[in-house]
Every structure is written in structure tokens, then in C-alpha cells.
SEZAVO-96896 format. One record per residue (C-alpha): x, y, z. Coordinates in steps of 0.02 Angstrom, whole numbers, padded with zeros to 5 digits, always signed. Example, Ala and Ser with C-alpha at 12.3 -4.5 7.8 and 13.67 -1.06 7.14 Angstrom:
2
+00615-00225+00390
+00684-00053+00357
***
This chain:
108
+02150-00195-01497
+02171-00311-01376
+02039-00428-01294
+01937-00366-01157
+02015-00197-01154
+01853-00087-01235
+01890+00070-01330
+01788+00249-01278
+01661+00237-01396
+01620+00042-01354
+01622+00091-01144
+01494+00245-01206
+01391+00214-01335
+01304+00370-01379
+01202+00430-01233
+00996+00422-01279
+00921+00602-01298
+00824+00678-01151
+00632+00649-01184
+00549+00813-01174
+00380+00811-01046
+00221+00855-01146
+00173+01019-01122
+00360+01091-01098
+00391+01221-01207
+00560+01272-01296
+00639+01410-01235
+00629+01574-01333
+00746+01602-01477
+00876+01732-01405
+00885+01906-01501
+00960+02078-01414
+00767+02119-01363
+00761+01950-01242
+00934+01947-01176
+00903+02141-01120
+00730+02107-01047
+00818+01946-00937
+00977+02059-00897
+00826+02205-00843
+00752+02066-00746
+00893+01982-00683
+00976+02155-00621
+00813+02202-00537
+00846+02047-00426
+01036+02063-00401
+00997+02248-00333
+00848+02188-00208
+00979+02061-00143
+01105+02164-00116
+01005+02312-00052
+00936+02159+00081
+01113+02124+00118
+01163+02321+00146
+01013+02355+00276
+01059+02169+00365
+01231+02251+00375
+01175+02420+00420
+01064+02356+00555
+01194+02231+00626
+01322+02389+00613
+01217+02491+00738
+01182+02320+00862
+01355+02331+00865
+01424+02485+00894
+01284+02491+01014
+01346+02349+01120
+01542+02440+01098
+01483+02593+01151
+01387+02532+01305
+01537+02414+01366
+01643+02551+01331
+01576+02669+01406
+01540+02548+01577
+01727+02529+01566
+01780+02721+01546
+01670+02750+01714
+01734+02607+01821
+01929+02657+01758
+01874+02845+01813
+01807+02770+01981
+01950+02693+02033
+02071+02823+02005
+01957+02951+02102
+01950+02812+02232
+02145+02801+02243
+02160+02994+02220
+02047+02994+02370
+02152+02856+02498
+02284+02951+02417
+02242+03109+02499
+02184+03011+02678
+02025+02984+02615
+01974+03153+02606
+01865+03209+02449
+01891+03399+02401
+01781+03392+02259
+01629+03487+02264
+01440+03429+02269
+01508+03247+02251
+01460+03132+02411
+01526+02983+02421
+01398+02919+02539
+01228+02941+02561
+01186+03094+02690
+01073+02938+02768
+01246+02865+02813
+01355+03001+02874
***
């Protein structure tokens, strides 16, 4: 080798082991019987996330088509007003449909 190139194993010697804190226990050997009970356990919380995450939706969903419905509706009724009011000016502002006044009685 040449001088002041360092191989791998000079730049990292081997790396000291982790010091365990006292009191920290090792974690259980794994058999079938453990890894079911943490898959059980672990699928327990997987389904309460994602039944959170369906009733968010759900909720959000209605706000939603809520809103829609409202603005859409708002819309449908000011479209329908404006072509009665041009169907009226059409006709020289007369209105032939019945129990509808325009105005207030007060007015006329």
C-alpha cells in the first residue's frame, strides 16, 4: 500500500458494542406463539387506524357533498330565475303563471 492512503479496515476499526442500560431486558426469543400474539396485536392497531381514517373520510365525504349540494342547488334556482325573468320581458313583462307574484301585494 501506499503511504497515507489507509485501507477499510484501518479508516474503521471495529465499531465498540452498544452497552446495554441496567435493567433493560432482552427481547423474547421468537417462536410461532410470539410472532402470532405481536401480528394479533399489531393487526388490532392497523384496523383502529384505518377504521379512524374511514369515519375522517366518511365525515369529510358528507361536509362535502353538503357544501356541493347547497351551492348547487343556489345555482340551479338563480339559472331557473333568470330564464323565468327573460321568459317574462319576453312576453312584455307579463307573468301567466299561476299563484306566483312577483311582487309583494304591499307593492302593487
Amino acid at each position: 500500500m501506499t503511504e497515507g492512503v489507509s485501507s477499510l479496515a484501518q479508516a474503521d476499526p471495529v465499531a465498540p458494542a452498544e452497552e446495554k442500560p441496567e435493567g433493560a431486558q432482552a427481547p423474547p426469543k421468537q417462536n410461532p406463539e410470539n410472532a402470532y400474539k405481536e401480528k394479533a396485536a399489531s393487526r388490532k392497531t392497523v384496523e383502529k387506524v384505518v377504521a379512524d381514517q374511514q369515519a375522517w373520510e366518511a365525515r369529510s365525504n358528507k361536509e362535502v357533498h353538503s357544501a356541493q349540494t347547497k351551492y348547487w342547488d343556489g345555482a340551479e334556482n338563480q339559472k331557473n330565475d333568470v330564464r323565468i325573468d327573460r321568459r317574462i320581458q319576453a312576453n312584455g313583462g307579463l307573468d301567466h303563471r299561476e299563484g306566483y307574484q312577483r311582487w309583494p301585494q304591499s307593492l302593487l
